[in-house]
C-alpha angles and dihedrals in degrees: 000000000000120000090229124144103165125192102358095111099060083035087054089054107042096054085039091053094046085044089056083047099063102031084049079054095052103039091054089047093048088043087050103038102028087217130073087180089090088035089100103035093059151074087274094075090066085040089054089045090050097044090054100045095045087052095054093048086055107050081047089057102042089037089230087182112046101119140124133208088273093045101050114108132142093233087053096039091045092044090059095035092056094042093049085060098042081061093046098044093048087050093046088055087055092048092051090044098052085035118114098219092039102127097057085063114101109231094197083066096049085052096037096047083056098054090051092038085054099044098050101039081051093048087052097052094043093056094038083057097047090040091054097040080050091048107039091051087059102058114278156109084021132160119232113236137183132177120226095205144032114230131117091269082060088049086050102051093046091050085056094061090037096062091036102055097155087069080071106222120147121205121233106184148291138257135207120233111239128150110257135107099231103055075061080061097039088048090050085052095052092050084043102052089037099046088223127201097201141023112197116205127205097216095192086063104044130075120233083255093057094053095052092048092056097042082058088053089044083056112046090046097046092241117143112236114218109198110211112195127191109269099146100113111059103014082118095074107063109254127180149190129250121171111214095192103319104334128088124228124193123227120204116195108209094194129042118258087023090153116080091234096065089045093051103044079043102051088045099045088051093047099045088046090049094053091042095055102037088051086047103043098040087108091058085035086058096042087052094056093048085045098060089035095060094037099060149343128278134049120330093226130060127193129194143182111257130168113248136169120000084355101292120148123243138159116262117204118227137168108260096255088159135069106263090244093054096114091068095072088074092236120144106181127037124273098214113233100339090057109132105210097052109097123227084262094043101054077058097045088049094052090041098046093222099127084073094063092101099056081085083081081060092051093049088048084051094236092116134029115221083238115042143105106292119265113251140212118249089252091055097048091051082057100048092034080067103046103042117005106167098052094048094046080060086053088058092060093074134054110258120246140217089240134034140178083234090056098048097048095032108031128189105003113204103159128056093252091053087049091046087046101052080041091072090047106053082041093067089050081063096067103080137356133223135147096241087058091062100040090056092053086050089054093049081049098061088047095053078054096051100048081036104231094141112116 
């Protein structure tokens, strides 16, 4: 007998949460009121039915549960889960303000009722997942698989259960693809004798007649067949699938934020952050300039040709860390703290970071992006044209940023294996975009200018 228990999991969710919902309700009326006895003679009975009914018309609505053993992770659960309250809570408050009988409702205890609601439905989550990933280590609650084919795409598939073992899938063997009829009776035998949950099929080694014939078996077992094709080269770069009438075409984007909705939230996120931090930071900005001015003599600002989005050249805005005569010593990387042409304020302004604060006037002209791989000089880009071309070429796609993931783990890079290096990093950042992403370099950033590592 198969090891199948569908749907209890999103089942399990949905009536806790709603649970959580009503004894939230009942424990913020009991802490304001001191007393549950009234609780069902007065106007919060009708405030508890339309608090549930509105809540199950949201998570309808923003389909809450909608998940399958994949797709099940606390950050995603918990992400759904917060943003269908956020919707609740926000229509409740509507419901109290046009109410008749509004302001007899105690809004400790709506606020109140949501924080408890929160807290316990979060713990729960947090337990269920422990409790599966447990579980599902030791043994059981598993899903039988097995891999119709032996290339390198099967030993990858299997790789991904093995080192995921709290998806509970257990792996039941592997055959290889050859043209016979009777290896298609031998492998109905196989998901026969092993009740399997799930065939999966490695489309680049099968014919047209081969699939049909296992979805058949599939079929007549009752095995879901799980087709896998190739996308491994070019998966990095961010395809995706779009169905025009029943047939699925594959899109493959060849430069990163390639939809208008990244670009946008980018380029909106990298505008309102640039105005934020240059209003806010005008006095530092103020105490910078009278720094390098008293320091030493020459302009405050320095600006330098650096190579941008699809390679071409712009100017980039810092703040002068060097002597003005610096170019004459012939050096064309840094030399770290014993570098002559850096001047006393300088050497503070490099560790802090803070000589980059003007490259913000690059983000608001649109030459540079807060987040991106860092802009590099010519001489850098022949270098890295030569050792690997094909990923930098990637880098060029994008506008470059003031910060990067490259340039927190890797640094300053002055040789061609530190710039290859801090290439692979900035690659992965490529990958996907979201706004979180962004705003957590930018915290890791802060903390590189307050323990002062930046060069």
């Amino acid at each position: 007998m198969k090891n199948h228990y569908p749907g209890i999991l999103p089942k399990g969710h949905l009536w806790t949460d709603v649970f959580h919902l009503n004894l939230a309700f009942f424990l913020a009326y009991f802490f304001r009121f001191d007393d549950l006895s009234a609780i069902l003679e007065n106007q919060y009975v009708n405030l508890l039915l339309v608090s549930n009914l509105m809540w199950i018309f949201t998570i309808y609505v923003f389909k809450t549960y909608h998940f399958t053993r994949l797709s099940y992770h606390f950050s995603t659960q918990l992400t759904n889960f917060l943003k269908a309250v956020a919707i609740h809570a926000s229509v409740m408050m509507g419901f109290l303000y046009l109410s008749k009988q509004g302001e007899e409702y105690s809004r400790y205890q709506f606020l109140m009722t949501f924080c408890l609601f929160i807290v316990l439905s979060t713990t729960f989550r947090a337990a269920t997942v422990i409790f599966l990933k447990m579980y599902r280590q030791a043994g059981y609650n598993y899903n039988r698989y097995a891999i119709f084919g032996k290339g390198d795409l099967a030993y990858l598939i299997r790789e991904f259960y093995s080192d995921r073992k709290e998806l509970g899938y257990r792996f039941c063997g592997m055959f290889e693809v050859a043209d016979s009829k009777e290896q298609i009776a031998s492998l109905e035998s196989f998901v026969k004798d092993k009740q399997l949950d799930y065939l999966y099929c490695c489309l680049s080694e099968m014919s047209d007649d081969q699939v049909k014939e296992v979805i058949k078996l599939g079929e007549r077992l009752r095995t879901q067949i799980r087709l896998v094709p190739d996308f491994r080269g070019f998966m990095t770069n961010m395809a995706t699938i779009e169905y025009h009438d029943m047939y699925p075409i594959i899109q493959v984007n060849t430069k990163p934020f390639s939809s208008l909705k990244e670009q946008t939230t980018k380029r909106i996120f990298d505008l309102v952050f640039s105005v934020v931090v240059m209003v806010l930071g005008l006095p530092v900005f103020f105490l910078v300039w009278a720094a390098i001015k008293i320091s030493s003599p020459g302009p405050v600002f320095f600006k330098q040709q650096r190579s941008g989005r699809w390679g071409e050249l712009f100017y980039i805005y810092k703040f002068r860390s060097m002597y003005t005569d610096a170019d004459k010593m012939g050096l064309k990387h840094s030399q770290g703290d014993s570098d002559p042409r850096i001047t006393p304020i300088g050497h503070l302004l490099r560790k802090s970071r803070l000589d980059e604060l003007p490259q913000f006037i690059n983000v608001l002209k649109g030459e540079m992006s807060v987040v991106g791989p860092r802009p590099l000089y010519k001489y850098d880009v022949d270098m890295l044209m030569e050792a690997a071309p094909h990923e930098f070429q990637r880098l060029l796609t994008v506008k470059p940023g003031i910060t990067s993931i490259g340039q927190i783990n890797v640094g300053y890079a002055d040789t061609v294996a530190l710039n290859v290096e801090r290439l692979k990093h900035d690659l992965q950042y490529l990958k996907s975009y979201s706004v979180f992403d962004d705003v957590q370099l930018i915290f890791r950033t802060v903390q590189v200018m307050v323990l002062g590592r930046g060069q």
